[in-house]
TORKOL-4160 file (C-alpha; in steps of 0.2 Angstrom, whole numbers, padded with zeros to 4 digits, m for minus):
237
<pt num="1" X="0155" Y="m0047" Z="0946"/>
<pt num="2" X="0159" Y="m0055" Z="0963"/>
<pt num="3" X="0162" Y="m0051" Z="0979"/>
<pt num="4" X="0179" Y="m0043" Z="0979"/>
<pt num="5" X="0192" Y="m0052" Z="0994"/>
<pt num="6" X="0203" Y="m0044" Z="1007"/>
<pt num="7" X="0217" Y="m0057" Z="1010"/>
<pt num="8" X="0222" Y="m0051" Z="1030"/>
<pt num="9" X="0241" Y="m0055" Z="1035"/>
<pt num="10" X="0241" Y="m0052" Z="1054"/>
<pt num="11" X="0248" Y="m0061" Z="1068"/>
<pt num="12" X="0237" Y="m0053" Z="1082"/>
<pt num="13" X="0219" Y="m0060" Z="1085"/>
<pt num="14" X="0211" Y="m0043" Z="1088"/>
<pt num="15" X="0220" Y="m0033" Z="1076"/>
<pt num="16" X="0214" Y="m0045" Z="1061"/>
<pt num="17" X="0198" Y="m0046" Z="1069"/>
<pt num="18" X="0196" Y="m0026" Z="1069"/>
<pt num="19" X="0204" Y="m0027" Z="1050"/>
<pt num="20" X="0192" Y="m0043" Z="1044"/>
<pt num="21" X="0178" Y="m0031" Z="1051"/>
<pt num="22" X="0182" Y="m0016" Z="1044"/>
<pt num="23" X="0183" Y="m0025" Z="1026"/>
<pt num="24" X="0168" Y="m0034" Z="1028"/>
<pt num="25" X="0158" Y="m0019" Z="1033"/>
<pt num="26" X="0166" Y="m0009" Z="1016"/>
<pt num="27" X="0156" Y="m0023" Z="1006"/>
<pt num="28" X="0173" Y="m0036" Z="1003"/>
<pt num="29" X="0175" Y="m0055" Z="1007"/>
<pt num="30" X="0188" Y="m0059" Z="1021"/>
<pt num="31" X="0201" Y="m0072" Z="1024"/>
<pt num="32" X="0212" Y="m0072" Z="1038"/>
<pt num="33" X="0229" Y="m0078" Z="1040"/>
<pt num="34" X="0240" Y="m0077" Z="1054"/>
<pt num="35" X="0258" Y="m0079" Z="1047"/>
<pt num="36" X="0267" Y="m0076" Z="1031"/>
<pt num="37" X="0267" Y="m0095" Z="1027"/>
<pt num="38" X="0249" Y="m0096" Z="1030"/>
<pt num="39" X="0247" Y="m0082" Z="1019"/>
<pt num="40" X="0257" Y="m0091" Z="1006"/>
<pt num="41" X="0245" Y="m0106" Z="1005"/>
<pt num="42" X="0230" Y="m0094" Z="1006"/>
<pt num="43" X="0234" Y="m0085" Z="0991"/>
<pt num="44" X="0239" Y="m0103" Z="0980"/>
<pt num="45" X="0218" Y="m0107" Z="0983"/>
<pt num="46" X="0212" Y="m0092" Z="0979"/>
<pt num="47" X="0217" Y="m0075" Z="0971"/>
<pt num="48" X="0213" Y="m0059" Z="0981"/>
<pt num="49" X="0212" Y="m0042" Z="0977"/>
<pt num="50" X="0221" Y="m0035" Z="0990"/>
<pt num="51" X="0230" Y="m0040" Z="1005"/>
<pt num="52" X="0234" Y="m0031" Z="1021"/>
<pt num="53" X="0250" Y="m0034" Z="1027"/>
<pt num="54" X="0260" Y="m0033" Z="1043"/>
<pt num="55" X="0277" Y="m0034" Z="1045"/>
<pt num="56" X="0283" Y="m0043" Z="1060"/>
<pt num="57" X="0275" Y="m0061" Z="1059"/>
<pt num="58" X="0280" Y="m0078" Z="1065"/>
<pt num="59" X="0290" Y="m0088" Z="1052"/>
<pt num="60" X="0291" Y="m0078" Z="1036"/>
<pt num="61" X="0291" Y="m0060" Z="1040"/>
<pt num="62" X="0281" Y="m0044" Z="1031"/>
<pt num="63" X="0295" Y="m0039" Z="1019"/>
<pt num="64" X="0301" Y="m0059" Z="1016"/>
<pt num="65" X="0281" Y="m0062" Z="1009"/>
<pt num="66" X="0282" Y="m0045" Z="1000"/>
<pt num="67" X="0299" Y="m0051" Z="0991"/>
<pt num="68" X="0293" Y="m0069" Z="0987"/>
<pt num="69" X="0274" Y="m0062" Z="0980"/>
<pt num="70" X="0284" Y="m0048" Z="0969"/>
<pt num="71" X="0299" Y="m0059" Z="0964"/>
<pt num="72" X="0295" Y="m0077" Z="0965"/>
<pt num="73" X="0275" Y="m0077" Z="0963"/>
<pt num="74" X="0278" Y="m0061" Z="0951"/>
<pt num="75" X="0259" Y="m0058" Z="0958"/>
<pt num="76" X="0256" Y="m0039" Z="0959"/>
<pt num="77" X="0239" Y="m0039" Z="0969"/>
<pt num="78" X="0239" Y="m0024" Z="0978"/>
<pt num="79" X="0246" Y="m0023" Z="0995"/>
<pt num="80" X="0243" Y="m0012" Z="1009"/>
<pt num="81" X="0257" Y="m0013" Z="1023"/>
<pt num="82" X="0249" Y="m0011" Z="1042"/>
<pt num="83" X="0264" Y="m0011" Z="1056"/>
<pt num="84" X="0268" Y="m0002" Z="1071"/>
<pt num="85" X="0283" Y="0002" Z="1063"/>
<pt num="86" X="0283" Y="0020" Z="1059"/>
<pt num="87" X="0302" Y="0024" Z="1054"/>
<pt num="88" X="0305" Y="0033" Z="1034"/>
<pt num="89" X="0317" Y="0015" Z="1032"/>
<pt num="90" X="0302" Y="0003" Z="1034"/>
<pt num="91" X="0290" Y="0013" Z="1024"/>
<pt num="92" X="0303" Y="0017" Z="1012"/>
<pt num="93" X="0308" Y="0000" Z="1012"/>
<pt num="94" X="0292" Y="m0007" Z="1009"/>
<pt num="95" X="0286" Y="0004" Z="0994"/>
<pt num="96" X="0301" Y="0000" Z="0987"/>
<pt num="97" X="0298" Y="m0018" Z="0988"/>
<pt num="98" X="0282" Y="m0016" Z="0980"/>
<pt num="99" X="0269" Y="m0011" Z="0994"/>
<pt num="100" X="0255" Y="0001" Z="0984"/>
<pt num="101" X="0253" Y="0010" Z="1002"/>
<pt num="102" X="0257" Y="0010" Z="1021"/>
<pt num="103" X="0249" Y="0012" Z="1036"/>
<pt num="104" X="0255" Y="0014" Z="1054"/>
<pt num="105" X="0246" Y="0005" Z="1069"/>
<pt num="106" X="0235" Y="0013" Z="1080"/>
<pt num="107" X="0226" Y="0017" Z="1064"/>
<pt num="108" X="0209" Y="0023" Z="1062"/>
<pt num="109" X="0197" Y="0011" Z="1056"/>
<pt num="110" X="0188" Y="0022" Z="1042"/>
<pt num="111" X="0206" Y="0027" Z="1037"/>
<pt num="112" X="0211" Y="0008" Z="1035"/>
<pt num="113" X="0195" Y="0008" Z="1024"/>
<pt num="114" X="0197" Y="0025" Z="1013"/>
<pt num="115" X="0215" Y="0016" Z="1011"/>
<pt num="116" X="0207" Y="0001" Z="1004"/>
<pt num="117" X="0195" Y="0008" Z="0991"/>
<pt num="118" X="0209" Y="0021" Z="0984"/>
<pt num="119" X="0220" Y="0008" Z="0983"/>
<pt num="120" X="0207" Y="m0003" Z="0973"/>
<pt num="121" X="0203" Y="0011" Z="0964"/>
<pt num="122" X="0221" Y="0014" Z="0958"/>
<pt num="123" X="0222" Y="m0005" Z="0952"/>
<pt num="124" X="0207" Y="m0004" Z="0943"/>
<pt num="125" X="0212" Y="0011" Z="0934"/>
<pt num="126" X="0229" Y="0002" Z="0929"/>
<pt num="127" X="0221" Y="m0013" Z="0923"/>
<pt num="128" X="0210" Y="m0003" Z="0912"/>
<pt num="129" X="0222" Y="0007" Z="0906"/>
<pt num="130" X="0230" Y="m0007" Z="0902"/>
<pt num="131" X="0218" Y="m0017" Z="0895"/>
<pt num="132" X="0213" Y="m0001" Z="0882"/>
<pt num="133" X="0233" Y="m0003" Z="0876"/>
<pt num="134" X="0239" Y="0012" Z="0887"/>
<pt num="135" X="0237" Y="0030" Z="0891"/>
<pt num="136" X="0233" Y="0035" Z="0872"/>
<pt num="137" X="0239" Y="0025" Z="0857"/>
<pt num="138" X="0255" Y="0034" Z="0856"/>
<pt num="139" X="0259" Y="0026" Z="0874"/>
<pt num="140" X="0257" Y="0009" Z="0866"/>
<pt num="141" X="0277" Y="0008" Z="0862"/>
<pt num="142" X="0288" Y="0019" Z="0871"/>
<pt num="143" X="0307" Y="0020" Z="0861"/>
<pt num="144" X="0323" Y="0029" Z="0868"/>
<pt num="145" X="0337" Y="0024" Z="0861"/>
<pt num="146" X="0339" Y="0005" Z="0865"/>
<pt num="147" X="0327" Y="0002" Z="0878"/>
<pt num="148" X="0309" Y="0000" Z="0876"/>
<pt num="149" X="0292" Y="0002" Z="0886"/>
<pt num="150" X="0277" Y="m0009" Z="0880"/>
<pt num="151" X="0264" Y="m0001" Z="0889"/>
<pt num="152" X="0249" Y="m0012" Z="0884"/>
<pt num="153" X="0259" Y="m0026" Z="0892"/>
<pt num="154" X="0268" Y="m0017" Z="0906"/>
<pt num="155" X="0283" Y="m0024" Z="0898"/>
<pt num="156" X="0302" Y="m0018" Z="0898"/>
<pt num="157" X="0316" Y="m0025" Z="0885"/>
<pt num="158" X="0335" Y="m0017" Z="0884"/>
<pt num="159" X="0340" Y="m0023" Z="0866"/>
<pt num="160" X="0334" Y="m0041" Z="0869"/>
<pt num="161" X="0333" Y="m0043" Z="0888"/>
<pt num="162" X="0319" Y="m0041" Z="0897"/>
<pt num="163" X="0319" Y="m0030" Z="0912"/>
<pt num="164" X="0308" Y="m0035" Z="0928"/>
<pt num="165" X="0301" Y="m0019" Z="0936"/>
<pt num="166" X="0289" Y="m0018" Z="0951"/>
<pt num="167" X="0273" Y="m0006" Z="0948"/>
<pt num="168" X="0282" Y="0008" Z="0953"/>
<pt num="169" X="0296" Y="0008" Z="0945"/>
<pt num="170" X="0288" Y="0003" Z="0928"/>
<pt num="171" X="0276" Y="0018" Z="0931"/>
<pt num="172" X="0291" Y="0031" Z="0936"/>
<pt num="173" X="0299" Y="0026" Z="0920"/>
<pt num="174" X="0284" Y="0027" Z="0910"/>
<pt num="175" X="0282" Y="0046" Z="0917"/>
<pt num="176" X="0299" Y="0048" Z="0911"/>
<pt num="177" X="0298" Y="0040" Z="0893"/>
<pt num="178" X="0281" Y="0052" Z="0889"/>
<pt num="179" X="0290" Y="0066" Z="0890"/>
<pt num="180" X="0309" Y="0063" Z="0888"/>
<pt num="181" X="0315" Y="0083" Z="0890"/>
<pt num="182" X="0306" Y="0087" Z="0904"/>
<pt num="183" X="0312" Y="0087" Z="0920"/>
<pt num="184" X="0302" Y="0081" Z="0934"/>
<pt num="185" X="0302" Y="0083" Z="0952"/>
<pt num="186" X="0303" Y="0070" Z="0965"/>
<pt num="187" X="0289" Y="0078" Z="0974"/>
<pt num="188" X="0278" Y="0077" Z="0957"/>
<pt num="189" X="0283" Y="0060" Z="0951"/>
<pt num="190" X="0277" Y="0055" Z="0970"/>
<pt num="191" X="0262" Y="0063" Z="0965"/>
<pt num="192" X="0259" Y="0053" Z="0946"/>
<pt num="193" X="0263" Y="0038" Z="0953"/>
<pt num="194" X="0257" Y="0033" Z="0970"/>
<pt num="195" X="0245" Y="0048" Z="0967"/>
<pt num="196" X="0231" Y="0047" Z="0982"/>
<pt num="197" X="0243" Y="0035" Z="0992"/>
<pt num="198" X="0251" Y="0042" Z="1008"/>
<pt num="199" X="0263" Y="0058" Z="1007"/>
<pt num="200" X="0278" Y="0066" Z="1014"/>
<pt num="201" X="0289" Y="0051" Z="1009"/>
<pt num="202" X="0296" Y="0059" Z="0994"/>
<pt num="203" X="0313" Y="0049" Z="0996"/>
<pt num="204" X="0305" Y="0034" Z="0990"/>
<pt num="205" X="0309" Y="0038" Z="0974"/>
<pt num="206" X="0325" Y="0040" Z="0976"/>
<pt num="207" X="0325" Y="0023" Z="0981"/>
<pt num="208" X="0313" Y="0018" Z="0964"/>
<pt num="209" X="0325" Y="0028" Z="0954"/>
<pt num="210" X="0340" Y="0020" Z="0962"/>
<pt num="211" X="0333" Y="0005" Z="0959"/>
<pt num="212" X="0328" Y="0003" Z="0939"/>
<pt num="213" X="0344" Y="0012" Z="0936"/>
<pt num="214" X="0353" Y="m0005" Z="0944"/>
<pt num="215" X="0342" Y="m0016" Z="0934"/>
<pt num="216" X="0344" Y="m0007" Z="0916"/>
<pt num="217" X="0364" Y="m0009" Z="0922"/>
<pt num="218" X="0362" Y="m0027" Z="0923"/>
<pt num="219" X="0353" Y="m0031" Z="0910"/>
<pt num="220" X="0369" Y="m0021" Z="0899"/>
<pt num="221" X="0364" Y="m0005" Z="0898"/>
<pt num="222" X="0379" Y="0008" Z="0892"/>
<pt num="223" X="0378" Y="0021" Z="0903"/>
<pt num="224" X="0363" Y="0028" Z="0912"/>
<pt num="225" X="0346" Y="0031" Z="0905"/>
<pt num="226" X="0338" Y="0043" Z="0919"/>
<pt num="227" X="0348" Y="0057" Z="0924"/>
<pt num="228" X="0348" Y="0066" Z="0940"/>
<pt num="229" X="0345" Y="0086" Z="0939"/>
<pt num="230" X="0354" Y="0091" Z="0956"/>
<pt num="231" X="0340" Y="0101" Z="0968"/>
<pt num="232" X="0326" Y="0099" Z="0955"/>
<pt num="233" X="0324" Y="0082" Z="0951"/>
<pt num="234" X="0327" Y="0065" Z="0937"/>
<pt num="235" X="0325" Y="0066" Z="0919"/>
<pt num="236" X="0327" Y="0054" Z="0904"/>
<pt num="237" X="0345" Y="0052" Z="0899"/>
């Protein structure tokens, strides 16, 4: 296997010469870029498997890059958002957007790299559960009533259309789809889906939520398909 690569979005010198440092002493290959449109030419000569991501940069901004690598590129290499800004909005925002994890500036730099390898660790783990057709083989095709889940190939149709979800929403739904009766708490669905990633945020998946709900809308869905269980949490509808 080879070296793994650390993509590093950051428009300060130091800091993306403290964040090329910590990578490279975690064992990783570095490139460093220094605005989103740089970042944007990096990642068409070469794939990486991660990239950390700040949000203010000259040009294309943080969020911009995250919308047009999610959307336009449909690449889902994992990102880790480093930013001074700390506010529930921008880390909401950015999870939302697709970001696998978020961490504030100052940071600690043996933080940045426990970050790293969970987050790596996670990707792996979805790509091999993946690969191995799901969770078990009853996940391979997940059915209620016209919408359905292809696991094996993270994909989503509504009667014909296909649905575009980011990881997160694909994997709330998926939670949802195993086990259609039972009602989940937003502090547990956290838990399942970002799983070791950072905490106290729960009202990002209000915001996930919010959003496949939206999508399955506009791609004709008859009603709603999770339902929200006031003061407890969202279930399949």
């Amino acid at each position: 296997m080879g070296e793994r690569t650390i993509l590093v979005v950051e428009d300060d010198a130091d800091i993306n010469a403290l964040l090329a440092k910590i990578a490279a002493r975690e064992g990783f290959g570095c490139v460093q870029a220094y605005s989103g449109t740089e970042a944007l030419l990096q990642m068409e000569r070469a794939a990486f498997d991660l990239i950390l991501l700040d949000m203010m940069l000259p040009g294309m901004d943080g969020p911009t890059l995250m919308a047009c690598m999610r959307d336009e590129l449909e690449s889902r290499v994992p990102v880790i958002v480093v930013s001074a800004k700390a506010g529930s909005a921008d880390k909401v925002g950015m999870l939302a957007a697709g970001a696998d994890d978020y961490v504030t500036k100052p940071f600690d730099p043996d933080e940045v790299a426990a970050r790293i390898h969970a987050v790596l660790r996670r990707a792996a783990g979805a790509s091999a559960a993946a690969g191995a057709g799901g969770v078990c083989p009853d996940d391979e095709a997940l059915v209620h009533r016209d919408l359905r889940l292809d696991v094996a190939r993270r994909r989503v149709t509504l009667g014909d259309a296909e649905v575009a979800l980011t990881a997160h929403e694909f994997d709330i739904l998926h939670v949802l789809m195993r086990s259609p009766d039972k009602v989940f708490s937003r502090e547990l669905l956290y838990e399942l889906v970002w799983k070791n990633g950072y905490y106290g945020e729960q009202n990002a998946v209000n915001v996930h939520v919010s959003n496949i709900r939206k999508k399955l809308a506009a791609a004709g869905g008859a009603g709603d398909y999770i339902k929200t269980v006031w003061g407890i949490g969202f279930k399949l509808a």
